[in-house]
MARLUM-295095 format. One record per residue (C-alpha): x negated, y negated, z. Coordinates in steps of 0.25 Angstrom, whole numbers, plus 2048, in hexadecimal, padded with zeros to 3 digits. Layout:
N
{u=X	v=Y	w=Z} .
...
***
This chain:
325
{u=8F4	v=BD5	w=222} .
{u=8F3	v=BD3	w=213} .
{u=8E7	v=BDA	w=20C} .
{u=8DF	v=BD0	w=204} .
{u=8D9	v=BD3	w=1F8} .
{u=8CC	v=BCD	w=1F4} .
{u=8C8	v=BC6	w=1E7} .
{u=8BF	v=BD2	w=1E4} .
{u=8C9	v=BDB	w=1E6} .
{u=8D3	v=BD5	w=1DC} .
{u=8C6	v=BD2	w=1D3} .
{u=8C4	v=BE2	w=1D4} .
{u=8D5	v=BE5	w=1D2} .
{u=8D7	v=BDB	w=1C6} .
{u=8CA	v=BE0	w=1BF} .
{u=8CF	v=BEF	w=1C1} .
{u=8DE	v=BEC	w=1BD} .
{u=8D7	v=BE4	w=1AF} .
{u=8CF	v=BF0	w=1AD} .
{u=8D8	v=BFA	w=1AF} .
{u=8E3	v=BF4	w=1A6} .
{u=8D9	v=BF3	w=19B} .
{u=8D8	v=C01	w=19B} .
{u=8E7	v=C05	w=195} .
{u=8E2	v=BFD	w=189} .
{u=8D3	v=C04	w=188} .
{u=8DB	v=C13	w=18A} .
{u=8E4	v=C11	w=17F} .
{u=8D6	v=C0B	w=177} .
{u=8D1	v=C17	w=17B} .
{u=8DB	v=C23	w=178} .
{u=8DB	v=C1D	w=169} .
{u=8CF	v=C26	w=168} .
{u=8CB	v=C30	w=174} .
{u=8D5	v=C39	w=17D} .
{u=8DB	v=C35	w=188} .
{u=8D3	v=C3E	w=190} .
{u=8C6	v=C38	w=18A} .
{u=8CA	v=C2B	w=18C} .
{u=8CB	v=C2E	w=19B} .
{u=8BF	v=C36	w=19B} .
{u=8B5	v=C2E	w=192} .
{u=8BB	v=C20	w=19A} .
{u=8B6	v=C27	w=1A9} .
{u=8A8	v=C2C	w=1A4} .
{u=8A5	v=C20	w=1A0} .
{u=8AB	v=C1A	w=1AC} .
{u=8A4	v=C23	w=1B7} .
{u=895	v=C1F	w=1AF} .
{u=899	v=C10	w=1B1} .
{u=89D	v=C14	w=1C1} .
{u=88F	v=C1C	w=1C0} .
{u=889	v=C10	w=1BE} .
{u=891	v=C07	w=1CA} .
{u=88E	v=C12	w=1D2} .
{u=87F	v=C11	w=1CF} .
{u=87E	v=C03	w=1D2} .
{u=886	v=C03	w=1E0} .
{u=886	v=C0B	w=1EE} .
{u=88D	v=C16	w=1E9} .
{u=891	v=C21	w=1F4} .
{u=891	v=C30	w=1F1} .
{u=8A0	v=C33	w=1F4} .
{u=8A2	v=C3D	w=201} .
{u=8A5	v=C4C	w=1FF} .
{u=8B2	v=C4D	w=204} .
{u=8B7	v=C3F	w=1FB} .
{u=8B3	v=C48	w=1EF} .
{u=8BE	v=C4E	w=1EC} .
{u=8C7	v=C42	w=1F0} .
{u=8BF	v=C39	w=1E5} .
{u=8BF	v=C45	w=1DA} .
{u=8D1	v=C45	w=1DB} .
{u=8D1	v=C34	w=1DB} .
{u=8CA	v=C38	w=1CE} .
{u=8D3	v=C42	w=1CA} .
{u=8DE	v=C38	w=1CC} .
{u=8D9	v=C2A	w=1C8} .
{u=8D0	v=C2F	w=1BB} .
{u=8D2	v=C3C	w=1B7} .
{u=8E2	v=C3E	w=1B8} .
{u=8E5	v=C30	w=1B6} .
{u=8DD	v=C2D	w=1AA} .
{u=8E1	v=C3A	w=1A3} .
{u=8F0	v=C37	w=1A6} .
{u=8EE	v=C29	w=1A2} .
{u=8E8	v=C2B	w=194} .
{u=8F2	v=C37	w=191} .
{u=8FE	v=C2F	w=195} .
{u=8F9	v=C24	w=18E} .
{u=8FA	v=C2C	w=181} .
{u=906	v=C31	w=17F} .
{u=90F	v=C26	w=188} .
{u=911	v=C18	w=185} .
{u=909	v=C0C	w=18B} .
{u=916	v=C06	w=193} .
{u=919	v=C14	w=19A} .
{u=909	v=C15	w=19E} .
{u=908	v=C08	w=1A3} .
{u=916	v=C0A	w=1AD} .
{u=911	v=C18	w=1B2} .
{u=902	v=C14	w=1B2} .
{u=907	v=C09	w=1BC} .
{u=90F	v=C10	w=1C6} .
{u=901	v=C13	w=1CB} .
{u=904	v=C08	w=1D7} .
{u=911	v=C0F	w=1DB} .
{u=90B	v=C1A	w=1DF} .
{u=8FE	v=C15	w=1E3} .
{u=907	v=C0F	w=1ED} .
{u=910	v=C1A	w=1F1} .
{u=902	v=C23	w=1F3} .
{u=8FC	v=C18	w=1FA} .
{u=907	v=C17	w=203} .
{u=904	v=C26	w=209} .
{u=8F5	v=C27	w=206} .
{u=8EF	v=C19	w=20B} .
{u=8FB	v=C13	w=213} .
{u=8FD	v=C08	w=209} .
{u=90C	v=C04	w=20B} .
{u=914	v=BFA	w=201} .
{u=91D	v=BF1	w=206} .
{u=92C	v=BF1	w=1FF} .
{u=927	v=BE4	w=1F8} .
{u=91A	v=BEC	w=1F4} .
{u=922	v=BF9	w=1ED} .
{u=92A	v=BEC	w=1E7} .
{u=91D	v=BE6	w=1E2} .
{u=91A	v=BF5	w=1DC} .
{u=926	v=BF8	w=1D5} .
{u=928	v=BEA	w=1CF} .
{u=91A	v=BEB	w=1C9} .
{u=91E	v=BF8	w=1C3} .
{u=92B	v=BF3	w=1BB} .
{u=923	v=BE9	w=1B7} .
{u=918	v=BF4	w=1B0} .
{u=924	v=BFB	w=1AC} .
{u=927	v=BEF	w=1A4} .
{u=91A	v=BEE	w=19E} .
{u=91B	v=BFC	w=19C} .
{u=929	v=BFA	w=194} .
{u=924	v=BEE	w=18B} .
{u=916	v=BF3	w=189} .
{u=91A	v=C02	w=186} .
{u=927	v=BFF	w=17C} .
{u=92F	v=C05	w=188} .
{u=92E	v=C10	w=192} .
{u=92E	v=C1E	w=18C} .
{u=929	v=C29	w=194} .
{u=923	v=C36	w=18F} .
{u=91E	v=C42	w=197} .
{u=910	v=C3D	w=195} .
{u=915	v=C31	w=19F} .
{u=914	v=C3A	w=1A9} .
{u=905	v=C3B	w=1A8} .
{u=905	v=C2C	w=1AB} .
{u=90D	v=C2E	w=1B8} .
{u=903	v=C38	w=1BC} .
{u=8F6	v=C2E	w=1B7} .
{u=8FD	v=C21	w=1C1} .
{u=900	v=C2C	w=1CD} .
{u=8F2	v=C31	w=1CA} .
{u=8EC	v=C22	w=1CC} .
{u=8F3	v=C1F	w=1D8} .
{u=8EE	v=C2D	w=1DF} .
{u=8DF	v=C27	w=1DA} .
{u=8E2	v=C17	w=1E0} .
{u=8E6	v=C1E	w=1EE} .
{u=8DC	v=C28	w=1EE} .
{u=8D1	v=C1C	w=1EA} .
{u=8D6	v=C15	w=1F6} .
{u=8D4	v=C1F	w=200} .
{u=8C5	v=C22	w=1F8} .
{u=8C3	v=C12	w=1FB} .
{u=8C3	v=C14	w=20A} .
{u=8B4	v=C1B	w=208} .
{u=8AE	v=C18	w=1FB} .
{u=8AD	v=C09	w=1F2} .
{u=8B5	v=C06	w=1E6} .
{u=8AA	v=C0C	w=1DE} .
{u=8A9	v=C18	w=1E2} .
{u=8B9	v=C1A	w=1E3} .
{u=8B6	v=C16	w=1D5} .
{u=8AB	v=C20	w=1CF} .
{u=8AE	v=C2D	w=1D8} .
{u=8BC	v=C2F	w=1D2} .
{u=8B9	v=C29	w=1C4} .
{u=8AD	v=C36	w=1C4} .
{u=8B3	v=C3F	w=1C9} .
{u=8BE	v=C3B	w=1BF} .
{u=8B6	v=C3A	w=1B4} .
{u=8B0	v=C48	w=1B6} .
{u=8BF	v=C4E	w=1B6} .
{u=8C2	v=C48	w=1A8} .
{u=8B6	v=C4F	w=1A1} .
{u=8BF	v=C5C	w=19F} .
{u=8C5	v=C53	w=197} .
{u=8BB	v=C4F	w=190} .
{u=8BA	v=C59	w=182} .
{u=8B8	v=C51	w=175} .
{u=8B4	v=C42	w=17C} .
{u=8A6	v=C42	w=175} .
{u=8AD	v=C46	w=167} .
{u=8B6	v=C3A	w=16A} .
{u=8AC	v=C31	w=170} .
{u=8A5	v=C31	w=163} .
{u=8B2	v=C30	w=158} .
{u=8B9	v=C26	w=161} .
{u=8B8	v=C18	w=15A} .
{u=8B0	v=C0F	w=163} .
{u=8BC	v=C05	w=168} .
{u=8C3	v=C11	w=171} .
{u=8B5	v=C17	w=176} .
{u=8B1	v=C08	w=17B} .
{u=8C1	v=C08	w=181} .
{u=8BE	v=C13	w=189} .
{u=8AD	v=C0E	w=18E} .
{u=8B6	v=C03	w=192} .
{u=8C1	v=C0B	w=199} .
{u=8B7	v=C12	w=1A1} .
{u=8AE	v=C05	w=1A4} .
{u=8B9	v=BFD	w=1A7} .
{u=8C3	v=C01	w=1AD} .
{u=8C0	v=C0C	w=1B2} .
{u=8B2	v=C0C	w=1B9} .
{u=8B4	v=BFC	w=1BB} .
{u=8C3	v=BFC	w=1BC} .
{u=8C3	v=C08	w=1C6} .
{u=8B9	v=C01	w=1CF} .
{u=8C1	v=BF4	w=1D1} .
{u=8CD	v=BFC	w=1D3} .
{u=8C6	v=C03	w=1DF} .
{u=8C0	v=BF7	w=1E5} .
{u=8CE	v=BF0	w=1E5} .
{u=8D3	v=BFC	w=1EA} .
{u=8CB	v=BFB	w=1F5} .
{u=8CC	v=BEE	w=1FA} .
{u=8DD	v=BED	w=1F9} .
{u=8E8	v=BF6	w=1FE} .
{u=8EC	v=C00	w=1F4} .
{u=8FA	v=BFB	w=1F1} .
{u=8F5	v=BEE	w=1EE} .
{u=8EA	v=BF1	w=1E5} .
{u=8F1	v=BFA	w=1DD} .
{u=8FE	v=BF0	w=1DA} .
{u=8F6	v=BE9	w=1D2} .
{u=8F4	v=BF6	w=1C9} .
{u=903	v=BF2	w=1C2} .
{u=8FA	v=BE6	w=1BA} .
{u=8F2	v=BF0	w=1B3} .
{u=8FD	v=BF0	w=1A7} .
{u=901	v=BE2	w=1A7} .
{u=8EF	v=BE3	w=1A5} .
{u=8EF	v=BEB	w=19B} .
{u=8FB	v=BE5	w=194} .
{u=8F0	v=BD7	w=193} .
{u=8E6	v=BE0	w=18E} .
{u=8EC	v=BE6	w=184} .
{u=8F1	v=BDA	w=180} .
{u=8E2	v=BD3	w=17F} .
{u=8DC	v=BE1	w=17B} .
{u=8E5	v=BE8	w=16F} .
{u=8EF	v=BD9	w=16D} .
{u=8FB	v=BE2	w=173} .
{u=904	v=BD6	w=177} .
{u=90C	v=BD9	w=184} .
{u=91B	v=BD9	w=184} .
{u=923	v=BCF	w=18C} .
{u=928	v=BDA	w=194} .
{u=91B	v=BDF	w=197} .
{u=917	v=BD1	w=19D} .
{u=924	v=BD1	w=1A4} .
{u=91F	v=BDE	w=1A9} .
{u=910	v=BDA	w=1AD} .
{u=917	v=BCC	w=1B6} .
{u=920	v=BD7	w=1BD} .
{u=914	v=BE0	w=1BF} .
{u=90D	v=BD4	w=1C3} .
{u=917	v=BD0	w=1CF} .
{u=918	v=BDE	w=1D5} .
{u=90A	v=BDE	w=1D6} .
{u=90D	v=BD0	w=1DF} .
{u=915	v=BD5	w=1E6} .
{u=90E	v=BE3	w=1EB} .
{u=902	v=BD9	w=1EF} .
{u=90B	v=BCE	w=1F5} .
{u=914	v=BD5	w=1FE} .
{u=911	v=BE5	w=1FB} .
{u=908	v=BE8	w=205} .
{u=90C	v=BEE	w=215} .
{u=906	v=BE4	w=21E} .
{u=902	v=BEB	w=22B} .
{u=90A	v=BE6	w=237} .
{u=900	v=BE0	w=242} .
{u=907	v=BE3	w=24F} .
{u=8FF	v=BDD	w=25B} .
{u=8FD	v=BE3	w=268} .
{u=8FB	v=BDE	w=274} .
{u=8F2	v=BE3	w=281} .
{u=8F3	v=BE1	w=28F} .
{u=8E6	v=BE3	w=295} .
{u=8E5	v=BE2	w=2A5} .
{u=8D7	v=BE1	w=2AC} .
{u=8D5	v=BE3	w=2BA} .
{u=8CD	v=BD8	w=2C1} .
{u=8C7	v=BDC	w=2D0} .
{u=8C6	v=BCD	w=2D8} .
{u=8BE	v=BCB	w=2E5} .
{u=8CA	v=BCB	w=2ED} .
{u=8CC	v=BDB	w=2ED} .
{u=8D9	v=BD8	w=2E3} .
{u=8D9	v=BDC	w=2D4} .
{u=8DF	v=BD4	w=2CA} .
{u=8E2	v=BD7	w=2BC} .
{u=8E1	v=BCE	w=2B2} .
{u=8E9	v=BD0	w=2A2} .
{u=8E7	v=BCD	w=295} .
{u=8F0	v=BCF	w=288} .
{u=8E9	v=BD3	w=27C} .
{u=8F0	v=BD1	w=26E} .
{u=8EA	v=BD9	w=264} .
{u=8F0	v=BD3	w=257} .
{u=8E8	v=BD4	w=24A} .
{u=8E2	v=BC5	w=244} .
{u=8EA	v=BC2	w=238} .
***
């Protein structure tokens, strides 16, 4: 039986995707004037104060002993490592090459989910995955002026493995707690982790021009406390593999974006790239997923009737015990 996915669900997915691929655009805004560890840094704080604040306003529970640690490494993976990797990365390797490793995030989301929650791909489904990632490696190719690695590229690959640990590991955490505190739980504990890194933010906070420190209020308000959110809620109410396909439309995003944001027109190959992205992320959704098999079972029950007469009689009934479709 197909899983359906509500109208809330995909409100909640588009509005984390839109979020989330503005922030490529907001980063690079924002490393014009701070670090790349500031950027992280400063973007959380001010992300876990607005998560503060939904947590004030809602029923939110006091996570279990024995979870702590659990909730402390998803923010190891999904903020800490991954932001720091990210920002570094970005600096020193072209936009085209980020986008291409940042994307393979749903590869191995897949292969993780595959041992960790039981979420199997059909053939058709690792079809869907691969075709969307030649499309983003299209996108990467016009967008970036080619494809030229540096050992820095490497920290990329570790940021998209890094995601796809934090995506399984929130899946399993949805099982007990709601998306928001899925959401704030790491994102502190996160934040907390990246204060080491933290040396000289006030002096840069203050001779930072205006435009980058508003980048980075809106990196931590946007998409990160509300992005994050949605991305937890949608995550919640759809299998893994299928939530996370739609993961390969963040660049053919931020391609828009950029686009209506700096005026960087998109190449024809990039849009190439973004209906090729697009069709894989059909297809995962279409035919990707393993439908259970419903095998019914039939019951021969015999019940022993006593008459009048001295003589027993028996009487059957078959039972088929077949799921409603």
């Amino acid at each position: 039986m197909k899983s359906q996915i509500t109208m809330r669900t995909w409100i909640a997915l588009s509005a984390a995707l839109f979020l989330w691929a503005s922030a490529y655009t907001g980063i690079r805004v924002g490393l014009k004037a701070y670090s790349p560890a500031h950027v992280a840094l400063l973007r959380f704080l001010i992300g876990s104060v607005v998560l503060a604040i939904f947590a004030s306003r809602s029923e939110f529970r006091v996570p279990r002993l024995r979870d702590v640690p659990y909730l402390v490494m998803t923010g190891v993976f999904g903020i800490t490592f991954y932001n720091l990797a990210l920002n570094y990365g970005e600096v020193s390797v072209n936009a085209g090459v980020a986008s291409l490793l940042i994307s393979s995030a749903p590869i191995w989301i897949a292969l993780l989910s595959a041992f960790v929650l039981h979420e199997r791909l059909t053939i058709w489904g690792w079809g869907g995955v691969l075709v969307s990632f030649a499309g983003v490696a299209l996108i990467a190719a016009g967008e970036g002026g080619g494809l030229h690695f540096s050992p820095r590229a490497l920290l990329l690959a570790a940021a998209a493995l890094s995601s796809a640990i934090y995506i399984v590991m929130q899946k399993q955490l949805l099982r007990t707690y709601n998306a928001l505190e899925v959401t704030t739980y790491p994102i502190w504990f996160g934040a907390l982790l990246l204060l080491p890194f933290g040396n000289g933010l006030p002096h840069a906070i203050r001779t930072a021009p205006l435009s980058s420190t508003l980048a980075i209020v809106y990196l931590g308000i946007f998409p990160a406390a509300i992005a994050f959110t949605a991305w937890a809620y949608a995550l919640s109410h759809g299998p893994v593999n299928r939530i996370s396909s739609f993961l390969y439309l963040v660049p053919v995003l931020a391609i828009l974006i950029a686009w209506a944001w700096l005026g960087e027109v998109p190449r024809v190959m990039s849009l190439i790239g973004g209906a090729i992205a697009l069709t894989g992320v059909v297809i995962v959704n279409l035919w990707g997923k393993v439908q259970a098999t419903v095998i019914p079972i039939t019951a021969r029950i015999e019940i022993p009737l006593n008459s009048h007469f001295g003589t027993e009689n028996v009487a059957t009934a078959t039972l088929n015990l077949e799921p409603r479709r």
